[in-house]
LUMBAKOL-83679 format. One record per residue (C-alpha): x, y, z. Coordinates in steps of 0.5 Angstrom, whole numbers, plus 500, padded with zeros to 3 digits. Layout:
XYZ/...
//
This chain:
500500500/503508499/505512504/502518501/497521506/491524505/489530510/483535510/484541514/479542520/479548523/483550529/476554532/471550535/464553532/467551525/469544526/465539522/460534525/462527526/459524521/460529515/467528518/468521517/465520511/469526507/476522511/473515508/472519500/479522501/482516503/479512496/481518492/488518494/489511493/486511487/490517484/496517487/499510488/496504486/495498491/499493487/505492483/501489478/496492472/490488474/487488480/483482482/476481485/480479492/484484491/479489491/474485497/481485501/482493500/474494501/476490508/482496509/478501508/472500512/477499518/481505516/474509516/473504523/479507526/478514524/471514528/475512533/479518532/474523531/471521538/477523542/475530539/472532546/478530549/482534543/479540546/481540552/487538550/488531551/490527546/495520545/502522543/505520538/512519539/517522544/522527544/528522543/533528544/535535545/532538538/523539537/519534539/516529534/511531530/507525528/502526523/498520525/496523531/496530535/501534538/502531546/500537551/495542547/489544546/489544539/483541536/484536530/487539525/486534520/483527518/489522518/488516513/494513511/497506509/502502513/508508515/513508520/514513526/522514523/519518518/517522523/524524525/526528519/526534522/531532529/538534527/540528531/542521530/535518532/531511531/524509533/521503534/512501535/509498541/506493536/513492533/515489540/508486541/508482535/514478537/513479544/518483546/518484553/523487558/529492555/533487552/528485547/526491546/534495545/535489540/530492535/536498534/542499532/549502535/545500543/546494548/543492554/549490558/545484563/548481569/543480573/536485575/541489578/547489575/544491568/546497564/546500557/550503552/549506546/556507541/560503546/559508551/556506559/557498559/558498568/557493573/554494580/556502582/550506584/555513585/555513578/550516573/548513567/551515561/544512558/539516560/532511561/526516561/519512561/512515561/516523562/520521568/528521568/531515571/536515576/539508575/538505569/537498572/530501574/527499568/529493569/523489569/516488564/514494559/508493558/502497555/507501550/506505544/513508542/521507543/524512541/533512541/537517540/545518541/549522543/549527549/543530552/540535557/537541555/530539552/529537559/530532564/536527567/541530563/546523560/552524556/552517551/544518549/538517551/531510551/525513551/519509553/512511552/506508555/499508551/496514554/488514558/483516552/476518553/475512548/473506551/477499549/479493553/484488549/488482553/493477551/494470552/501466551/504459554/510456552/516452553/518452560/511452563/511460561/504464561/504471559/497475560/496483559/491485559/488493558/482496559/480504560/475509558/470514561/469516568/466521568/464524561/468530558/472530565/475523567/477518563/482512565/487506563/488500567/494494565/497489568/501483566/503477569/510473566/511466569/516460567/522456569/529458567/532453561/538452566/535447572/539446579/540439581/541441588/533442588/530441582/524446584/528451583/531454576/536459572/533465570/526463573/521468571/517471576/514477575/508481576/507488574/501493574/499500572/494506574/492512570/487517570/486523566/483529567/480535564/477540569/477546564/478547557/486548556/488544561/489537562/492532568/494525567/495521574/500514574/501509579/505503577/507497582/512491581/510487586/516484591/517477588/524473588/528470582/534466582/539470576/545469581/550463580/548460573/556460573/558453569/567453572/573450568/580449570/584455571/590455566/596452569/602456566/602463564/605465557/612466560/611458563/610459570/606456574/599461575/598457581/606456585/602454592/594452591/593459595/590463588/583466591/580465584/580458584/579455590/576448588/581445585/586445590/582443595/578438591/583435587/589437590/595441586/602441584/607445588/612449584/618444586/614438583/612437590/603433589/599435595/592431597/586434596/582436603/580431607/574436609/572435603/573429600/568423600/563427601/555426599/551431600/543432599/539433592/531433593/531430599/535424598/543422598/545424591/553420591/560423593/561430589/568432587/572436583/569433576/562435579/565442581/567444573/562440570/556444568/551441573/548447579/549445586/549450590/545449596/542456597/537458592/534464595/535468589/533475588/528479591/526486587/520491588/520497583/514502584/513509583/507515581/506520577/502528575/503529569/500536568/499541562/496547560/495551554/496558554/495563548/501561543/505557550/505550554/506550561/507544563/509539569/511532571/512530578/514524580/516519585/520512585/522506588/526500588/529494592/533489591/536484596/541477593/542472597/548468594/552462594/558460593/556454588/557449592/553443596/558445601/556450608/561455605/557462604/550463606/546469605/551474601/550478596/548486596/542488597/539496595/534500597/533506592/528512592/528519587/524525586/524529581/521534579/520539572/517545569/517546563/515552558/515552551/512555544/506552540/509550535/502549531/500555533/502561529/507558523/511561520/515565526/522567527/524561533/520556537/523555544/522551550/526552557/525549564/527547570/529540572/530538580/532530582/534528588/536521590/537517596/541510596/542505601/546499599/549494603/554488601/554482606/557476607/556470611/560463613/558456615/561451618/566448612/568456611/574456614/576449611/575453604/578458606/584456610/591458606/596451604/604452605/608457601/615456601/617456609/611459610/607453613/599455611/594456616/591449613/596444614/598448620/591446624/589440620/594437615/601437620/597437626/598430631/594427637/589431641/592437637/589434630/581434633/583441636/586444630/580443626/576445631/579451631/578451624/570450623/569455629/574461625/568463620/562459622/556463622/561470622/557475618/560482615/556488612/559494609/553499608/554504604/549511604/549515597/545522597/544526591/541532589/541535582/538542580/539545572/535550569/535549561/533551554/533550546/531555541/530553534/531558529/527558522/533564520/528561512/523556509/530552508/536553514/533551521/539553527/537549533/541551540/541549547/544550553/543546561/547548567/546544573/549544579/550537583/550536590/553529592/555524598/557518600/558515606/561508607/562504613/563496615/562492620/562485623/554484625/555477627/562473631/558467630/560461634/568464634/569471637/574470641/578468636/576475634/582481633/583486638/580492633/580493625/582500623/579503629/572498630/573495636/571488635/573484643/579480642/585479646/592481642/597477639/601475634/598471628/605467626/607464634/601466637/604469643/600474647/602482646/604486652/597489652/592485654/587487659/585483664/578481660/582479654/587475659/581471661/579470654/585468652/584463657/578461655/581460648/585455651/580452656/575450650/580447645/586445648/584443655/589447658/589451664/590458662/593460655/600460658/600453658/599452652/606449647/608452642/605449637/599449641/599457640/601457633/594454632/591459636/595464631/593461625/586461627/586467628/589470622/584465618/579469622/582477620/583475613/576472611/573478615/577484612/577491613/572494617/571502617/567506622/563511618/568516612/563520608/566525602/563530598/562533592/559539589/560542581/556546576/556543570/554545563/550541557/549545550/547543543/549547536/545543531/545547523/540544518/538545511/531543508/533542501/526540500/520536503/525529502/531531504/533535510/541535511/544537519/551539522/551538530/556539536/553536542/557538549/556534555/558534562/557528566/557529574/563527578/562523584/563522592/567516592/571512598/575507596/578502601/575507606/579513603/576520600/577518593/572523589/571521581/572527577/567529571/566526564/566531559/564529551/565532545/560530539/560533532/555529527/554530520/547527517/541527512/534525513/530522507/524519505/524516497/521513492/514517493/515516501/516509501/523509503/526513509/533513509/537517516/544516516/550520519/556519521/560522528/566523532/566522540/572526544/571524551/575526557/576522563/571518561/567514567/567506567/567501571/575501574/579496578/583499584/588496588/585492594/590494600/589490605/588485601/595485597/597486604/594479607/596475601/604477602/604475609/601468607/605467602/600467596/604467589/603475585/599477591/596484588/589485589/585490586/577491588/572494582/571502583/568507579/573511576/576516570/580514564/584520561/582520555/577515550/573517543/568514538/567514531/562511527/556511523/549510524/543507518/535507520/531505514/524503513/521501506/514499505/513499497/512490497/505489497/503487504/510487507/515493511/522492513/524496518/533497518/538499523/546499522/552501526/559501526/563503532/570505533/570506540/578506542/582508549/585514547/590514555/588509559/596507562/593505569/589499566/589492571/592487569/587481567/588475569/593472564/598477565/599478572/605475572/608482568/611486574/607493576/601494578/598497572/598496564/598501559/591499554/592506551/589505543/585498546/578498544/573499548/569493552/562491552/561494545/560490538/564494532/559491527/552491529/545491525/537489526/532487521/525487522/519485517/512484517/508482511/500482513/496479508/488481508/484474506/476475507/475477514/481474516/489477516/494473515/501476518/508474518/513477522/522476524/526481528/534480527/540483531/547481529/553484534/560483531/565479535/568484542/571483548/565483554/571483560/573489564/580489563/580486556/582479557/583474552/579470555/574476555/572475547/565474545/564471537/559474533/552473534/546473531/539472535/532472531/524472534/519471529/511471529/506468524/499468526/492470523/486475524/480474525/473478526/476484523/482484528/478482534/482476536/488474534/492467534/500466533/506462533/512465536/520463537/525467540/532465539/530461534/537459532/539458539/545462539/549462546/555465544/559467550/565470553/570463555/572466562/579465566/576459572/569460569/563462565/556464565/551461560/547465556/540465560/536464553/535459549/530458544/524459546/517457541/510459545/502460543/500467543/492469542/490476543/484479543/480486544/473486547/
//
């Protein structure tokens, strides 16, 4: 079908609109003629009869949906109407010409029949690189959360770890792991409001109408500001118009997904409502074998969503949301599938000289190892020849065969716990040839983990991290009614945007009663380790006491370190797009914000477990109660109290049966000495509370030039400055502030529609200059480095994951979006990118793992690329609908491709993920006009699963294909 539109001019006075039905009759007339005489249906010269019966089928429903349309007149005329895209970036909002403006109180300013046409022709006036993708393009294939959703763009990838590690990036800019002080450099906006931390949108979308991308920084059109590009969602809006649509599909895995949506008058010309809910239910591919009741990724998510619109006078309208995501747990931590550590480093030394290497503690102590000198060492008698329980029943002896193999014996399978919920007023009035408007908006988010370390064995319990995030924003926004008078000078818009974020976060780690036989260190060199001095070395009573000690060491010890992170960012913003003729527009925009931030960090041990006494006297100032002494002789300091004394005494009472501590032998007291340190190095650092602060004034502007060289062809120039804010960070308890990042983009690009309209084209290439570009680093870890040079642990330096700055970094690329609907019956929809994103000076890089034995602590990848971005990126999606007597038969695939690209932080080798393709497909068929509907859909089909290889360990691509029964139907 053409794209050619057919439009009749209505007047913008309500006393001279046409009646309803008059109104519809002219659209349907228009809508037959313009077929007619602008572009025929078919390729071919002949038109059958079952040709014309299919076109008189589509017009009826055209002229159906113009009345629908035309109902929503008195909702027009206070103003309320349902977008038809969002502002994707710092140019004009998007006008689409299938639906009014958002936020006016214009009347209909024409009837709209069209054929089949995408929203991207809706861009051809934003002098910047942008995509858009349709709610029903996502519902078709049943595209879900934000993963699905980005794979139908180019140049973005959604970077998953687990709900709420996630992250996105856009040109190779934003891939981070688990730190809240950091601002996104993506900014997710959903439904007008700005979200402070991309994992928040981490669950379902449901009910949406667009998905508007847009690359490159962002901020003075409003909103969070984001210095790699922005996702914007949009829900379906509340109509006066009633309807009521649901959807039904079961698949594989025992998965049940059911929407539905229903809305409509309340009161008439006041009130109208929408309400959606979804469930989404099913068993993950990767089954436990600890507990078969449980399984990775499970899906266990519920999801719903309230609004109301109100009308109470003529120019103003208020749109009220309320959208909650209930506490429910799923299991997306521990699908790890390990494998042995390489055993020689490219240099030829032993990657592991005395089993101490923290990375792979299964092999020492399940398989034994061999000592640099040739010498073999058993494995451990805690562990060896043990059974454990799977279901209920003995499940036969578990080795270091059972520890790489790619069977999920973890005995904790609590999983993750997570709640998002959040509110909203939405409200806009019209005022002469202006918009007022304002959005406020309130969010919360929770996430709780609780993890384990892989085994069956009583080694960690009740770790992970746990957050507790809320924000409020707030933004008042003026701008000019750009339908209101054509033809002026300049359009504008300017405001004011307030967040302020409040984020409780907590890191915590549990042991049990085989803790301290994991843990324990072997013998390094004349060193002997606390595992063969307490067990392996001892003799007689001391045998029995030793690893008595060892157990009671770490069993139910538990450590939280709390971190508190407090934000509050206020900026004034403005764009001016200037018509200086019919053909040269000149965008310009300025943001200056101001940033007040804090973070405050503490650690402590909440529970001593069945060993405190055992504890040290203090750890950095925090008392924690034990006796001092020295961890290699165990010999008593000078500086005991009398208490401690007494406690000392106790220690040897219970363990040894001595009189007092004095009593003890000397290798009785090195025991002690090992116990102790065992216990101090597995506990680490604690810190009383270190709080540091920052504050900045930082700017965001926007230069964009474009020239119209007709209605088919719009060319464009811009330079986009961004500053994204610094941060207050300790590290190892230590103000260690994170800088901003500055970005200099410069874009050069055309929008283009061909062919009569049937092809629109976007292109544009670009350059990226950034300084110190904020990511996910990895610092030296000193009290780590420290305990592992004093047990003997070969290369002992040790580096903790902190945000931080990297000199320099800059991208280069280029961008494509087409969207072609000149087949008969079919659209395609195009999406590439290529991207250059390189490390301009980055030499304090850490060392992955395959290179730490160079000397140093750092490495220089200055002129690597980036990690997490793929060099070659591409999405394909068509749709052919077929019209068959009352019925529709439709067919429809979506395909992302990602070159090959390193996935880890520190650009191991064995970090390389191949090149993937992942593709979803749907085929079904329409009956009753539309009303119900019954399709086949896969996803995955091909069952890619490339992944990254990993040093000791791997994660399995949680999705595999998935086929399923999809039946919808409107009501």
């Amino acid at each position: 079908m053409s794209n050619t539109l057919v439009t009749l001019p209505q007047s913008r006075k309500k006393n001279q609109q046409l009646p309803f039905r008059v109104t519809a009759i002219v659209a349907a007339l228009g809508a037959v003629t313009g077929m007619m005489t602008v572009n025929p249906l078919y390729a071919a010269d002949n038109v059958s009869v079952t040709d014309l019966q299919a076109e008189i089928t589509n017009l009826k429903q055209a002229l159906e949906q113009s009345q629908r349309e035309l109902a929503n007149e008195k909702a027009a005329k206070a103003g309320v109407i349902t977008p038809a895209a969002a502002v994707p970036n710092e140019a004009a909002p998007i006008v689409a010409a299938e639906a009014e403006k958002d936020k006016t109180n214009q009347s209909l300013d024409a009837v709209v029949i069209r054929s089949t046409r995408s929203k991207l022709s809706t861009l051809k006036d934003i002098p910047t690189s942008a995509s858009v993708v349709t709610g029903k393009e996502l519902d078709r294939e049943l595209a879900l959360d934000i993963g699905s959703i980005t794979r139908r763009s180019a140049g973005i990838q959604f970077n998953q770890n687990n709900t709420r590690g996630a992250s996105l990036s856009i040109r190779g800019l934003g891939k981070r792991s688990f730190n809240e002080t950091q601002d996104p450099s993506v900014n997710l906006e959903v439904d007008g409001v700005s979200y402070g931390l991309a994992q928040l949108g981490n669950f379902d979308f449901h009910d949406v109408d667009s998905v508007e991308v847009s690359r490159g920084p962002s901020g003075t059109a409003g909103g969070f500001a984001a210095s790699a590009g922005r996702v914007v969602i949009r829900s379906k809006r509340p109509s006066f118009d009633p309807s009521a649509d649901f959807q039904l599909t079961y698949g594989q895995r025992d998965t049940l997904v059911a929407k539905a949506t229903m809305g409509g008058t309340v009161i008439e010309d006041l009130l109208a409502w929408r309400g959606s809910i979804i469930t989404d239910r099913g068993r993950g591919f990767y089954a436990s074998d600890y507990d078969p009741n449980y399984s990775f990724y499970n899906h266990n998510r519920f999801s719903g969503r309230m609004q109301f619109l109100l009308t109470p006078i003529e120019n103003l309208t208020a749109r009220f949301s309320f959208d909650l995501d209930p506490k429910a747990p799923q299991v997306e931590n521990g699908l790890t599938f390990r494998h042995s550590m390489p055993f020689k480093y490219a240099n030829g030394s032993l990657t592991d000289p005395n089993g101490n290497n923290t990375q792979n503690f299964g092999q020492s102590r399940l398989a034994g190892y061999t000592k640099a000198n040739g010498d073999t060492v058993s494995p451990r008698d805690q562990f060896v020849g043990r059974t454990f329980s799977s279901n209920g029943k003995e499940s036969g002896v578990y080795t270091y065969a059972d520890y790489i193999s790619q069977r999920l014996l973890q005995n904790e399978n609590q999983g993750q716990t997570v709640t998002n919920k959040g509110a909203s007023a939405d409200i806009s009035y019209n005022l002469d040839d202006k918009i007022l408007s304002s959005v406020t908006a309130w969010r919360n988010y929770s996430f709780d983990a609780h993890n384990d370390e892989g085994t069956p064995f009583d080694i960690n319990k009740n770790g992970g991290g746990g957050v507790v995030f809320r924000q409020y924003t707030q933004e008042f926004k003026i701008e000019s009614d750009t339908t209101a008078n054509p033809g002026k000078l300049l359009d504008y818009k300017a405001g004011v945007f307030v967040m302020q974020t409040e984020n409780d976060i907590a890191s915590k780690t549990g042991f049990g009663a085989d803790a301290g036989a994991w843990f324990a260190t072997n013998t390094a060199g004349s060193t002997i380790g606390q595992y063969d001095r307490l067990y392996r070395l001892a003799t007689g009573a001391d045998k029995g006491a030793g690893q008595a000690l060892m157990s009671d060491s770490l069993n139910d010890v538990y450590t939280k370190a709390n971190t508190r992170v407090d934000s509050f960012s206020t900026a004034l913003f403005g764009q001016i797009n200037w018509h200086v003729t019919d053909e040269i527009n000149l965008l310009t925009g300025l943001r200056i914000s101001n940033e007040d931030r804090s973070t405050t960090d503490s650690r402590r041990l909440v529970a001593n477990g069945v060993g405190a006494a055992l504890n040290p006297v203090a750890v950095r100032g925090v008392a924690t109660g034990g006796f001092s002494s020295n961890n290699t002789t165990g010999d008593l300091t000078g500086t005991n109290s009398a208490a401690q004394l007494a406690l000392a005494d106790a220690v040897a009472a219970k363990y040894f049966g001595a009189a007092n501590y004095a009593a003890l032998t000397a290798d009785q007291k090195k025991q002690v000495g090992s116990a102790k340190a065992l216990r101090a190095q597995q506990i680490g650092t604690l810190s009383n509370n270190v709080t540091s602060n920052y504050q900045d004034v930082l700017f965001t502007s926007l230069l964009s030039p474009s020239y119209k060289f007709d209605e088919d062809l719009t060319v464009y120039a811009s330079w986009q400055f961004g500053q994204k804010s610094g941060s207050a960070l300790n590290i190892n308890y230590k103000n260690s502030n994170v800088k901003p990042e500055t970005t200099n983009a410069y874009e050069l690009g055309f929008k283009s529609t061909w062919f009569n309209k049937e092809l629109t084209l976007n292109a544009d290439i670009y350059y990226m200059d950034i300084d110190d570009y904020q990511t996910t680093i990895r610092a030296v870890d000193d009290f780590t480095t420290q305990s592992n040079i004093t047990n003997g642990v070969a290369n002992p330096l040790a580096y903790t994951t902190v945000q931080g700055n990297v000199k320099r970094v800059d991208v280069k690329g280029l961008e494509v979006d087409a969207f072609y609907s000149g087949i008969p019956y079919t659209t395609v929809r195009f999406g590439g990118a290529y991207t250059d994103a390189r490390y301009r000076d980055f030499k304090n890089a850490v060392k992955p793992d395959e290179l730490t034995y160079l000397s140093g602590t750092f490495i220089d990848q200055s002129g690597q690329s980036i990690p997490g971005i793929s060099k070659w990126t591409f999405n394909l999606g068509a749709e052919f609908r077929r019209p068959w007597g009352t019925k529709t038969f439709h067919t429809s695939f979506n395909t992302n491709f990602n070159s090959k690209f390193n996935n880890s932080d520190t650009n191991s080798s064995y970090g390389i993920i191949n090149g993937y393709t992942r593709t979803d497909v749907s085929a079904g068929i329409e009956f009753n006009k539309g009303k119900f509907d019954l399709s086949l859909i896969g996803k995955n089909v091909l069952d890619n699963r490339s992944i990254e290889d990993g040093w000791v360990s791997k994660t399995p691509y949680a999705n595999p294909h998935w086929w399923g029964i999809m039946f919808n139907g409107k009501l």
